[in-house]
C-alpha positions in Angstrom: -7.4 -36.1 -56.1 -10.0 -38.5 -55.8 -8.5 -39.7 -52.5 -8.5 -36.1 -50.8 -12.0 -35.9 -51.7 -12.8 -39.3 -50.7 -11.0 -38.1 -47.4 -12.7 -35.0 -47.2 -16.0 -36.6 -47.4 -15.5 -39.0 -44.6 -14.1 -36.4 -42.1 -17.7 -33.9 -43.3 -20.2 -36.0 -43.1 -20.9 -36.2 -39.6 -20.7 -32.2 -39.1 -23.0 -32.3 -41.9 -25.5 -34.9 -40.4 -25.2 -33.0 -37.2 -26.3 -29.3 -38.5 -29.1 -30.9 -40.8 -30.7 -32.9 -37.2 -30.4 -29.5 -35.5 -31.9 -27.6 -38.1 -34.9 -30.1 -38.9 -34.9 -32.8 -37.1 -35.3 -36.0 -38.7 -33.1 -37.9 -38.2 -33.7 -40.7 -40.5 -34.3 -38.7 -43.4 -31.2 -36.0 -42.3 -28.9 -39.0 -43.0 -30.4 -40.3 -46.2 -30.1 -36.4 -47.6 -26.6 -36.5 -46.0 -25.9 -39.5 -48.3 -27.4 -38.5 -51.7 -25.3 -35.5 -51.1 -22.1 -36.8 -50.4 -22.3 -38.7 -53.7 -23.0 -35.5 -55.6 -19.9 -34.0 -54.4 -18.0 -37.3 -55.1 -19.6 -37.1 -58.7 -18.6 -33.1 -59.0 -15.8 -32.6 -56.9 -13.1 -34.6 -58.9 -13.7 -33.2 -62.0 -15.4 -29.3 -60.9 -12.8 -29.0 -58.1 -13.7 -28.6 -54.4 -15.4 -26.0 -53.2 -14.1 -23.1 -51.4 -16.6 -24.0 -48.1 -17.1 -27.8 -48.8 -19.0 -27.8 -45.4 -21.2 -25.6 -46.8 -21.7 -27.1 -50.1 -22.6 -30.2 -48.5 -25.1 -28.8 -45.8 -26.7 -26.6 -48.6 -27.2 -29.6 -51.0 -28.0 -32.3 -48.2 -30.9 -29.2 -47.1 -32.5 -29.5 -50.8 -32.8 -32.8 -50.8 -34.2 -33.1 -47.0 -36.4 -30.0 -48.4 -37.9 -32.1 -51.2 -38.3 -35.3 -49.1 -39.9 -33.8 -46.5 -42.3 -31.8 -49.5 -43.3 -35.2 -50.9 -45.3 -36.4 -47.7 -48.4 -36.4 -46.9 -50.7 -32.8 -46.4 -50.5 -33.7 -42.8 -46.8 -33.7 -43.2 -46.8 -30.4 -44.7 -49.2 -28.8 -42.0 -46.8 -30.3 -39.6 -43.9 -28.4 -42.0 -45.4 -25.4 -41.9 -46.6 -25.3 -37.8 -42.6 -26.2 -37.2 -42.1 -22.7 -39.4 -43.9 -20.5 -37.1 -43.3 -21.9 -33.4 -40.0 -21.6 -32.0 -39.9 -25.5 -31.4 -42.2 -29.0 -31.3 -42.3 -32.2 -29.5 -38.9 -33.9 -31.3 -37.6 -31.2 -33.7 -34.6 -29.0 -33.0 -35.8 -25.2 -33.3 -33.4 -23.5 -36.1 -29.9 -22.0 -34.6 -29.8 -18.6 -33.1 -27.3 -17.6 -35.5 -25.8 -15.4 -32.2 -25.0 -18.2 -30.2 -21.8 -19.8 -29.3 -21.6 -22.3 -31.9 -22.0 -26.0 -30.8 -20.2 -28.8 -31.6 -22.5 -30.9 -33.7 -20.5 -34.1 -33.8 -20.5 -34.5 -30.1 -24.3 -33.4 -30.0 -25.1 -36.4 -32.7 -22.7 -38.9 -31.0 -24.8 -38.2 -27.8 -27.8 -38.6 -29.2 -27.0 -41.7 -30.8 -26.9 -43.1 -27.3 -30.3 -42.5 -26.7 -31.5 -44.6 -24.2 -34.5 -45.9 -26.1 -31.9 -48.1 -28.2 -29.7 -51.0 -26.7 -26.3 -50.7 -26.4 -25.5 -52.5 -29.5 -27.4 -50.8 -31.2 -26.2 -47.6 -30.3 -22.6 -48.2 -31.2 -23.9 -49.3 -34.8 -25.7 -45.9 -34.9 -22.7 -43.4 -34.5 -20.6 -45.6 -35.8 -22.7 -45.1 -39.2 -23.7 -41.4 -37.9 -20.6 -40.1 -36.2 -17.5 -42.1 -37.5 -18.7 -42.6 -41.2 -17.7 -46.2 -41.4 -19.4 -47.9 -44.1 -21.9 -50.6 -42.9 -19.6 -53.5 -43.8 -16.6 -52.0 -41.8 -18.9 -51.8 -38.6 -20.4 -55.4 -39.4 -16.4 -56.8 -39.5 -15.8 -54.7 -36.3 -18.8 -56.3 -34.3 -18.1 -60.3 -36.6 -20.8 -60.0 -37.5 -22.5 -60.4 -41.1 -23.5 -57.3 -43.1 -27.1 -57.7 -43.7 -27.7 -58.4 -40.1 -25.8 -55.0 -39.0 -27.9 -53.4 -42.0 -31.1 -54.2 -40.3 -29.9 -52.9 -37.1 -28.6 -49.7 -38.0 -32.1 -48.9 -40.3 -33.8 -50.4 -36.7 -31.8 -47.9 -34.8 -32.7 -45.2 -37.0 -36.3 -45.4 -37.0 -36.2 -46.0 -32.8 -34.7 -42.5 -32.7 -37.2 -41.1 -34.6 -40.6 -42.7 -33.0 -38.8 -41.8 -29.4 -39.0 -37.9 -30.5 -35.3 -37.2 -29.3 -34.0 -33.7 -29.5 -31.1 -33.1 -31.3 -29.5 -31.2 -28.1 -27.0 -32.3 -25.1 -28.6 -34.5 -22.5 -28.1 -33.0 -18.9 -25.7 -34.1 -17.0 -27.3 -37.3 -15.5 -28.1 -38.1 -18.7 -25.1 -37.5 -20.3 -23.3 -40.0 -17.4 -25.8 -42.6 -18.1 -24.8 -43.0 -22.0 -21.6 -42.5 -20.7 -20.4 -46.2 -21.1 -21.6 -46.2 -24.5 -20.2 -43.0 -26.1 -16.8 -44.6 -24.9 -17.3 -47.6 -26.7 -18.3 -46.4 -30.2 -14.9 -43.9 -29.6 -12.9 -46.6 -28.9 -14.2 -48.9 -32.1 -14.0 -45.7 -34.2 -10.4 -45.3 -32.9 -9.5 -48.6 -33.2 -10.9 -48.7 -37.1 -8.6 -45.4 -37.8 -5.3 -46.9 -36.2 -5.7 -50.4 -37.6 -8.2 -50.0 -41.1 -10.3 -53.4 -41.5 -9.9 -53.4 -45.3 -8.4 -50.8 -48.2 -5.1 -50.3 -49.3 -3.7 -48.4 -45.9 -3.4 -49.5 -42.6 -4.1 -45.9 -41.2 -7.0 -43.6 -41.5 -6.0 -41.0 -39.9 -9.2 -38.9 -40.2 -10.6 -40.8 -37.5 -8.1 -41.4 -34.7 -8.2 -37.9 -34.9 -11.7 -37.5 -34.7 -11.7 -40.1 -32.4 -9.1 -38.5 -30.1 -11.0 -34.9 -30.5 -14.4 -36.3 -29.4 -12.7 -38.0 -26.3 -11.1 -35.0 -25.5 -14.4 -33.0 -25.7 -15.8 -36.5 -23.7 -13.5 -35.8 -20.6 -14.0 -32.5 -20.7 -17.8 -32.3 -19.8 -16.6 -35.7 -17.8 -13.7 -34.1 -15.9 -14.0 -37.1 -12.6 -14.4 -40.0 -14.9 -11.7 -41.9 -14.7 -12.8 -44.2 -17.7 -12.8 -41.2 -20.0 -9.1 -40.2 -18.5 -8.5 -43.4 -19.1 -9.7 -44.1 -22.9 -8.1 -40.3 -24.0 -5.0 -42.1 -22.7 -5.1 -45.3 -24.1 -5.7 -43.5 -27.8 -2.8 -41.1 -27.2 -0.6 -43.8 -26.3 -1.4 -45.6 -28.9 -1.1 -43.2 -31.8 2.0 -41.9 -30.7 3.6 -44.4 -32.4 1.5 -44.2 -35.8 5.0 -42.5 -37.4 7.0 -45.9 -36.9 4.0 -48.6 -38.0 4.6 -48.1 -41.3 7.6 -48.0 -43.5 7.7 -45.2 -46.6 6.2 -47.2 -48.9 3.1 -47.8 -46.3 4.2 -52.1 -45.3 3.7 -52.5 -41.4 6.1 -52.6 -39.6 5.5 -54.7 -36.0 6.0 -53.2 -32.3 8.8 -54.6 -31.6 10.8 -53.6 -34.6 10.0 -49.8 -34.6 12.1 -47.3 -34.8 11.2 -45.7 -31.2 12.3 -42.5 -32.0 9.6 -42.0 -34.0 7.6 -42.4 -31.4 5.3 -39.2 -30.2 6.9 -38.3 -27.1 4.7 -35.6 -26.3 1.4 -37.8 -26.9 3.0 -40.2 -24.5 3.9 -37.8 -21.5 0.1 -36.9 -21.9 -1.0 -40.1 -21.9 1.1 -41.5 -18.9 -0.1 -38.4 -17.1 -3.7 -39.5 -17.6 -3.5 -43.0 -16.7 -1.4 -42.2 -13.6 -3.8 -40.1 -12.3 -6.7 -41.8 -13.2 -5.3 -44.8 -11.6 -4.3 -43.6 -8.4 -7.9 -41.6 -7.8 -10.6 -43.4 -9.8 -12.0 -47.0 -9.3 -10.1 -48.9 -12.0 -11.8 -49.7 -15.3 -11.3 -51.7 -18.6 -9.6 -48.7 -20.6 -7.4 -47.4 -17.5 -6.1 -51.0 -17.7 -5.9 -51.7 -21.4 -4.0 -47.6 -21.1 -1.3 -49.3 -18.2 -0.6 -51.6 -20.7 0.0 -49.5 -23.8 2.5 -47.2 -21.3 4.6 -49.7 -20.5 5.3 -50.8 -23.7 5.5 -46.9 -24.9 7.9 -46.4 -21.8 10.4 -49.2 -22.7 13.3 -47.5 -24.4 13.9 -50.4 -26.3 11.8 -53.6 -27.0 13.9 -55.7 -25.2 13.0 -53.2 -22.4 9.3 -54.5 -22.1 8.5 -55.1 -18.5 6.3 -58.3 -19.7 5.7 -59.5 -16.3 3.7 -56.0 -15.7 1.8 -56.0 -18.5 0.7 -59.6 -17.6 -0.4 -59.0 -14.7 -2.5 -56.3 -16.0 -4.1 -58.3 -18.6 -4.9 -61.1 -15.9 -6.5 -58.4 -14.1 -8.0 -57.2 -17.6 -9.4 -60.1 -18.0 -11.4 -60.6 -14.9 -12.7 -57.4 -15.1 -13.8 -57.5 -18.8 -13.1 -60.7 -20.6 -14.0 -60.8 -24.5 -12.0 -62.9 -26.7 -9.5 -60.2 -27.9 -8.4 -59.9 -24.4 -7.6 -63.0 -24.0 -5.3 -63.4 -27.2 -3.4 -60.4 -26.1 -3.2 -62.1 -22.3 -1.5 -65.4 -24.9 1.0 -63.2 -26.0 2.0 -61.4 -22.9 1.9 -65.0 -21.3 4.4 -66.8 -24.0 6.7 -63.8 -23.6 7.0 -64.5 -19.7 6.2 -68.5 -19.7 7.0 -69.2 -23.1 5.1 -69.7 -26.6 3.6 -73.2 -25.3 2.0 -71.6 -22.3 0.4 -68.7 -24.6 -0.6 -71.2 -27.5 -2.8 -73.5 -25.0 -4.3 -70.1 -24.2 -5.2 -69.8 -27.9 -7.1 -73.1 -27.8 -10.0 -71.8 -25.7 -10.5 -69.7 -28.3 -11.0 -72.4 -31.5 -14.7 -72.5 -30.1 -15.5 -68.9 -29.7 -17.9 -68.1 -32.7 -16.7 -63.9 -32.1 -12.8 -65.0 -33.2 -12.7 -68.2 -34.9 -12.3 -67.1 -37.9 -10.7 -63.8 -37.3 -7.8 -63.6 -38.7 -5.7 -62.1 -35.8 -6.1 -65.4 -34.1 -4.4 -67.1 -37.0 -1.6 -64.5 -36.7 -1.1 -64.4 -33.2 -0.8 -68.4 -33.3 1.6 -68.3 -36.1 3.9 -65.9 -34.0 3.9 -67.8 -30.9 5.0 -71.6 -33.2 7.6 -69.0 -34.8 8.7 -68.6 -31.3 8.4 -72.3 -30.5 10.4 -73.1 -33.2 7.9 -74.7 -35.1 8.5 -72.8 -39.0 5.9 -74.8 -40.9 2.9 -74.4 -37.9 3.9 -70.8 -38.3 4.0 -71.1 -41.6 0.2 -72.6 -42.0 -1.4 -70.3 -39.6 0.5 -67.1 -41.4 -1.2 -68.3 -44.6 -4.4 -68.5 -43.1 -4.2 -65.4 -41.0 -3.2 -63.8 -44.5 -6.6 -65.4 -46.3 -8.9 -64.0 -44.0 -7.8 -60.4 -43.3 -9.0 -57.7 -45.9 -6.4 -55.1 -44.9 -4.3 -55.6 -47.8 -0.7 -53.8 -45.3 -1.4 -57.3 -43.1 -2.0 -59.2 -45.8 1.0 -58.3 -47.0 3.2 -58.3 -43.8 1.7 -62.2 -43.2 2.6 -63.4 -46.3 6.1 -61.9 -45.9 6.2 -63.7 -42.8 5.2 -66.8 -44.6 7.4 -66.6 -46.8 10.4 -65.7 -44.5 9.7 -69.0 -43.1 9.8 -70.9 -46.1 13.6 -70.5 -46.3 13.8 -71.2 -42.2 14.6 -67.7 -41.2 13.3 -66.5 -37.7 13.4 -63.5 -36.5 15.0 -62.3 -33.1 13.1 -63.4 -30.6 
């Protein structure tokens, strides 16, 4: 029980957030309400049952308590209170909802508005993130390596820009819309990727926001229909999740691409998503998510995992690369690499990265090393950097799967290569 609420909590809150900003404004305070309300209901719900319209509940209680804040300031405050009552709308605050309107979709309003352009692009990733995803702030601190109290301050920074800037909680035209474009894609992509692959907790799936994630992108392209990068991202997410079925085994350990059962795979998710991509590709100028979507179809495409046309997708990743190199690129251009040249080639690409203060420590570094020595035939390299790999990661399914590997090794099995 208490994990459907916790659940049902997570995939709320941003509607939530999203109808208190339109119906009041402010922002900052909209989202502190927001919180002191979602911890009532996680108080109340597990033992009182959930509600009937938990939406509902949560917007009525998150009202009260923006109500009282709001009560508690100054007289100029309230004057300002009370003029907001009586005109249809002022200089930063969303007039109340015709109730006879088409309804709007809040979430995409507030993701939108967190890329206001008064904030810098880090900062506006942090923002919906927090806003529009519901990540805690330590998941979006490990999703940006970066420590806590430093993504703290940013996100309470961010906050209090969006108020002084006197945004409206309403959809930017659509020259506006294309100039935040870049970074709406982003924060859907890092909200993706936390849902597919959970940076901490007991599952490696969180399932309420890949599909979130894939909803917004969808609305995203929509309003977007010529952008190839959004036709591109939609793809890369549905290509991806089509094989969420097949990750994990029934008692939830992870089970590696290339030992999936592929006919768990979501075929129609993938015909979708090669649809995208090809088009996109052959009409729009090429960009980092078309790419990084190539790559994920050939891999879906392969019938088997000996199938995997590895010199294609290293030749996409080279091209990756020189059209947006970060360091997770570049460990994914290692693997690609060993599988055509051999481990030794993609282990000298890992080196570069030893110095790179974003990955260092990251334990997927550690991993990928540890599978390319298992490759080279080195057991107890692999064995060390599985170990590490398995100290530094905080999703306990990887944990688990590394030190499986680990131990594997310590009686000199290897896998099929």
């Amino acid at each position: 029980m208490i994990t459907t609420v916790e659940s049902l909590l997570r995939e709320q809150a941003p509607h939530v957030l999203g109808a208190l900003v339109r119906r009041y404004g402010h922002f900052d305070l909209a989202e502190d309400a927001v919180q002191e309300a979602l911890v009532a209901a996680s108080v109340q719900w597990p033992d009182d049952g959930v509600p009937a319209n938990p939406r509902g509940w949560l917007i009525t209680v998150a009202s009260r308590r923006l109500t009282d804040q709001l009560r508690s300031e100054s007289a100029r405050r309230r004057r300002e209170e009370a003029a907001f009552a009586q005109e249809p709308a002022t200089p930063g605050v969303a007039a109340p909802p015709d109730e006879h309107a088409p309804a709007a979709d809040d979430t995409l309003t507030l993701l939108f508005l967190c890329c206001h352009p008064v904030l810098s692009p880090t900062s506006q990733i942090a923002l919906t993130l927090r806003a529009v995803g519901g990540l805690t702030t330590a998941e979006i601190a490990r999703a940006f390596l970066v420590p806590e109290p430093t993504m703290a301050q940013r996100i309470s920074r961010a906050k209090q820009r969006i108020k002084s800037s006197g945004a409206r909680f309403e959809m930017p035209c659509a020259h506006e819309r294309h100039e935040r474009e870049a970074a709406v894609l982003h924060v859907l992509y890092l909200i993706f990727n936390e849902g597919y692959t959970a940076t901490s907790g007991e599952q490696l799936h969180r399932n309420e926001l890949t599909t979130e994630a894939i909803r917004l992108t969808r609305e995203v392209r929509r309003q977007l229909p010529d952008d190839g990068e959004a036709a591109g991202l939609l793809a890369l997410m549905l290509l991806t999740d089509a094989r969420r079925a097949a990750r994990t085994t029934a008692d939830g350990a992870l089970v590696p691409l290339a030992e999936q059962d592929r006919s768990r795979w979501n075929r129609a998710y993938i015909a979708e998503g090669v649809a995208l991509v090809t088009e996109a590709l052959g009409t729009r100028a090429v960009g980092p998510y078309q790419l990084q979507a190539a790559i994920a179809a050939v891999h879906d495409e392969a019938e088997h995992a000996d199938d995997t046309d590895w010199p294609q997708i290293l030749a996409l990743y080279q091209l990756l690369e020189r059209l947006a190199p970060n360091p997770m690129v570049t460990l994914n251009h290692a693997v690609a690499a060993a599988m055509v040249h051999g481990p030794h080639n993609g282990l000298a690409m890992l080196a570069a990265l030893d110095d790179d203060t974003r990955l260092a420590e990251h334990h997927r570094l550690d991993a990928v090393r540890g599978h390319l020595w298992e490759m080279a035939g080195d057991l107890d390299a692999a064995k060390s950097a599985y170990q590490r790999a398995a100290r530094r990661t905080t999703s306990m399914p990887e944990r688990d799967y590394l030190e499986s590997r680990a131990r594997r090794l310590n009686h000199g099995i290897q896998p099929d290569p």
